[in-house]
DSSP file (Angstrom, degrees, kcal/mol; ACC not computed):
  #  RESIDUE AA STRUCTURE BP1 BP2  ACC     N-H-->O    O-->H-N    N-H-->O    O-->H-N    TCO  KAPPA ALPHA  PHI   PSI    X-CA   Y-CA   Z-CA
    1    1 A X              0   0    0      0, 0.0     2,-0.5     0, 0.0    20,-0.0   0.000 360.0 360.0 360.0 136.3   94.1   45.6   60.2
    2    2 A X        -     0   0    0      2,-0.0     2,-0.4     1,-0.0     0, 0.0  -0.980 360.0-162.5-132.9 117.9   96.7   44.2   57.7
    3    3 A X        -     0   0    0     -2,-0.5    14,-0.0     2,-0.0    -1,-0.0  -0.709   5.4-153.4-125.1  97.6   96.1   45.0   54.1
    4    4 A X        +     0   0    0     -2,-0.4     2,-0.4     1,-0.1    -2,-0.0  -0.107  19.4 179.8 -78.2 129.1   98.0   42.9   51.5
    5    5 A X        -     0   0    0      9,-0.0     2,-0.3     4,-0.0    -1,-0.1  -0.820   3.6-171.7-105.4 161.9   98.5   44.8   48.0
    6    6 A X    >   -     0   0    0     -2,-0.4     3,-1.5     1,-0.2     0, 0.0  -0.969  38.5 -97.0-143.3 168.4  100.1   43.5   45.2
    7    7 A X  T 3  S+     0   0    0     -2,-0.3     2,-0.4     1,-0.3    -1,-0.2   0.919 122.6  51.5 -61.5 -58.9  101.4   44.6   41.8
    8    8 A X  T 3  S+     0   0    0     -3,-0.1     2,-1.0     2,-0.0    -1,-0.3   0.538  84.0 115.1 -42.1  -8.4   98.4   43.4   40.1
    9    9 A X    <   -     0   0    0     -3,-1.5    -1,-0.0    -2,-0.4     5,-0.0  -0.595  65.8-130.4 -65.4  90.4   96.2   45.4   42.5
   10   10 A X     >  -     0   0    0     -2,-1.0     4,-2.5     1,-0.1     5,-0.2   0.282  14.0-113.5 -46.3 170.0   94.4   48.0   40.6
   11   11 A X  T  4 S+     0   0    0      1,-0.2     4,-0.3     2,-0.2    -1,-0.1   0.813 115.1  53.2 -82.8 -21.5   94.1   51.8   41.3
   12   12 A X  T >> S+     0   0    0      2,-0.2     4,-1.3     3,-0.1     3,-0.7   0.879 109.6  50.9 -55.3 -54.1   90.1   51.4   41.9
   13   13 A X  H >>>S+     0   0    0      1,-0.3     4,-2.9     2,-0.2     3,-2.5   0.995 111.9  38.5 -65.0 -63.9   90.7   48.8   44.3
   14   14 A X  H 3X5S+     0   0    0     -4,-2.5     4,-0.6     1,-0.2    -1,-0.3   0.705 110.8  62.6 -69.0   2.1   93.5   50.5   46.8
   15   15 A X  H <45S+     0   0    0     -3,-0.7    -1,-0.2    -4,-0.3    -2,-0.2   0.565 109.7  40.9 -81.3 -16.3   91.5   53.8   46.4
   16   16 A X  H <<5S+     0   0    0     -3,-2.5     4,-0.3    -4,-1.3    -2,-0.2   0.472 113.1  54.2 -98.5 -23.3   88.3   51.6   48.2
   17   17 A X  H >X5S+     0   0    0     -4,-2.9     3,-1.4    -5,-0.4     4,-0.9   0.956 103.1  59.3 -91.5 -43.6   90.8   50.1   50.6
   18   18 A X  H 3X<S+     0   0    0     -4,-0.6     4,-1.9    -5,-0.5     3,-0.4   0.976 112.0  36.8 -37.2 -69.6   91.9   53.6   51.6
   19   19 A X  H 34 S+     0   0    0     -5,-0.2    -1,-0.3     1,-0.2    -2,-0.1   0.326  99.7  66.3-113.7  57.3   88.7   54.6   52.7
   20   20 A X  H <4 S+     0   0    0     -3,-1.4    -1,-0.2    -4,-0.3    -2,-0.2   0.411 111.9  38.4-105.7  -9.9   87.4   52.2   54.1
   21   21 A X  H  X S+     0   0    0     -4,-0.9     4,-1.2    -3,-0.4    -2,-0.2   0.377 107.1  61.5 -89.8   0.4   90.1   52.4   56.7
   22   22 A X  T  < S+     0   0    0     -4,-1.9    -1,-0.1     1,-0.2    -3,-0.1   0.633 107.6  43.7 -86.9 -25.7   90.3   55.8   56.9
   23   23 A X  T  4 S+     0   0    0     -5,-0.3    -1,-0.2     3,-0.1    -2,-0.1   0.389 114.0  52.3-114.0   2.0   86.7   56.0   58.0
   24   24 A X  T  4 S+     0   0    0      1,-0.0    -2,-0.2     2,-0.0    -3,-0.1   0.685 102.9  63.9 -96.1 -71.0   87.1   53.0   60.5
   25   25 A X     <  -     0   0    0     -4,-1.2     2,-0.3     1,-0.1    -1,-0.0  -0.182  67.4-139.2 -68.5 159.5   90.5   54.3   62.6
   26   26 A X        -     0   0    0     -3,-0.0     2,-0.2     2,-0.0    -1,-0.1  -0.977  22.1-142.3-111.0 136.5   91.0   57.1   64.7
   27   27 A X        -     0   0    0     -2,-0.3     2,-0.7     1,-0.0     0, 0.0  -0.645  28.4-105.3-111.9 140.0   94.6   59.0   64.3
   28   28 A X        -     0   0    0     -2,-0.2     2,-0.9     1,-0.1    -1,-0.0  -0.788  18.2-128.3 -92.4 121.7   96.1   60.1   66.8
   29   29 A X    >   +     0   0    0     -2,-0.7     3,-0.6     1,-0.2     4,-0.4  -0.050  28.0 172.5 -89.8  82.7   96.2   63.9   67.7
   30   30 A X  G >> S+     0   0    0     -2,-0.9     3,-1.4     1,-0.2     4,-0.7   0.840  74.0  73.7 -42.8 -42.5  100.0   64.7   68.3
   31   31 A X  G >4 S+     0   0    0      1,-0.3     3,-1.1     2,-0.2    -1,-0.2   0.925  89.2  70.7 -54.4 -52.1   99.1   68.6   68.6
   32   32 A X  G <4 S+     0   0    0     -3,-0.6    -1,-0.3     1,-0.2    -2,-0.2   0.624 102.3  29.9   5.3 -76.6   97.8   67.3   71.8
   33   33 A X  G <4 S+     0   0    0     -3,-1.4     2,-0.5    -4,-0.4    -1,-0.2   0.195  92.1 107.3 -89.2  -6.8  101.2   66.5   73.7
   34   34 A X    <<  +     0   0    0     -3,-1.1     2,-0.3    -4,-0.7    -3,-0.0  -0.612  41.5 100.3 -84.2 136.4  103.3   69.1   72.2
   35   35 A X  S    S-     0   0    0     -2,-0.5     2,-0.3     2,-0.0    -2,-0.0  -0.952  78.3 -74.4 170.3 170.2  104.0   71.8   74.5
   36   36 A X        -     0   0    0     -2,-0.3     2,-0.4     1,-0.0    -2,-0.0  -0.659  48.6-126.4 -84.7 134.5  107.5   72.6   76.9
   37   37 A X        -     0   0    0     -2,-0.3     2,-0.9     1,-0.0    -1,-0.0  -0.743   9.3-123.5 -87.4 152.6  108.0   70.4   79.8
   38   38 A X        -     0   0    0     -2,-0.4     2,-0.5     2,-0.0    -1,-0.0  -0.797  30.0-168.1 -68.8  96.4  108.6   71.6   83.5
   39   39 A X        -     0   0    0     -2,-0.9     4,-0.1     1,-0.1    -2,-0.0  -0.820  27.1-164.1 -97.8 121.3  111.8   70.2   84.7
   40   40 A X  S    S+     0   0    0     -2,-0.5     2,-0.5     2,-0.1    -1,-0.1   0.425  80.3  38.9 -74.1  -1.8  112.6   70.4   88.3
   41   41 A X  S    S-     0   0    0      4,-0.0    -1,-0.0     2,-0.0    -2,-0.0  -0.953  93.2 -89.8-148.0 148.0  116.4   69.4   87.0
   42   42 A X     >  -     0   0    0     -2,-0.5     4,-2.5     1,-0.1     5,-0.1  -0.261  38.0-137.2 -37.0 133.0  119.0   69.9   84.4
   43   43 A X  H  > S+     0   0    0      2,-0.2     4,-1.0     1,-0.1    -1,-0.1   0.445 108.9  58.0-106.1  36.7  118.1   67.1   82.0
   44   44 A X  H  4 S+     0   0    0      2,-0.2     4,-0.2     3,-0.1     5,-0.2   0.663 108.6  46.9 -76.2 -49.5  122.2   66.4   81.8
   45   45 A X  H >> S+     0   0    0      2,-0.2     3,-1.3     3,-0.1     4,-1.0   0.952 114.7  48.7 -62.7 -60.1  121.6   65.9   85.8
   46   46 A X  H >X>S+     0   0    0     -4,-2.5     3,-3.4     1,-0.3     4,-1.4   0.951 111.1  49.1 -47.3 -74.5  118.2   63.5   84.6
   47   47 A X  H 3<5S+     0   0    0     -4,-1.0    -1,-0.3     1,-0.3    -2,-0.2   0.284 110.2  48.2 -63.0  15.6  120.3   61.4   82.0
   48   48 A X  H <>5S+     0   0    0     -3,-1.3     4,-0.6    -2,-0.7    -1,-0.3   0.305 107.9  56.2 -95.9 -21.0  123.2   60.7   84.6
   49   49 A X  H <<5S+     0   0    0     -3,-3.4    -2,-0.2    -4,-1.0    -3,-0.1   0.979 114.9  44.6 -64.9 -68.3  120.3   59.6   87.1
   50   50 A X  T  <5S+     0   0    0     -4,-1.4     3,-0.2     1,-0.3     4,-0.2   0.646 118.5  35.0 -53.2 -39.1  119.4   57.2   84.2
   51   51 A X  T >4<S+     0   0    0     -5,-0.5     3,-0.7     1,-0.2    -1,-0.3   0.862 112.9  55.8 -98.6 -16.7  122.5   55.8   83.2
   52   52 A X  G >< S+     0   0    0     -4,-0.6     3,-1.2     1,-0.2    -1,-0.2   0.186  87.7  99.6 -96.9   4.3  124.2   55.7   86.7
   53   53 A X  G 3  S+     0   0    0      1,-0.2    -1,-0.2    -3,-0.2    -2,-0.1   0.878  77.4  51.5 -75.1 -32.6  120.6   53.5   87.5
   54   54 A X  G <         0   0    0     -3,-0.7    -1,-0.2     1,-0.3    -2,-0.1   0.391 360.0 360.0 -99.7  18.7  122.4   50.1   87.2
   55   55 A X    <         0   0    0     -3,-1.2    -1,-0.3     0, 0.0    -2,-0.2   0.105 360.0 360.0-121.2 360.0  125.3   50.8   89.6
């Protein structure tokens, strides 16, 4: 959803366009995916894997 303000846009108005998209989307939970990975490699050993990919 794309929601045009402008300078004339009062402070009532973008305080009702705030939540009325705040109460529509869902954010996503970052906390989620944070954590250490298991690497089976060096990841100096990964990014040479990676760049060496197109020879």
């Amino acid at each position: 959803m794309v929601t045009i303000i402008s300078r004339k846009t009062g402070t009532e108005k973008i305080n009702k366009l705030l939540a009325s998209i705040s109460n529509k989307e869902k954010y996503l939970k970052a906390s989620k995916y944070s954590g250490k990975l298991k690497l089976k490699e060096t990841p100096l050993t990964i990014q040479k894997k990676l760049r060496n990919e197109w020879n």
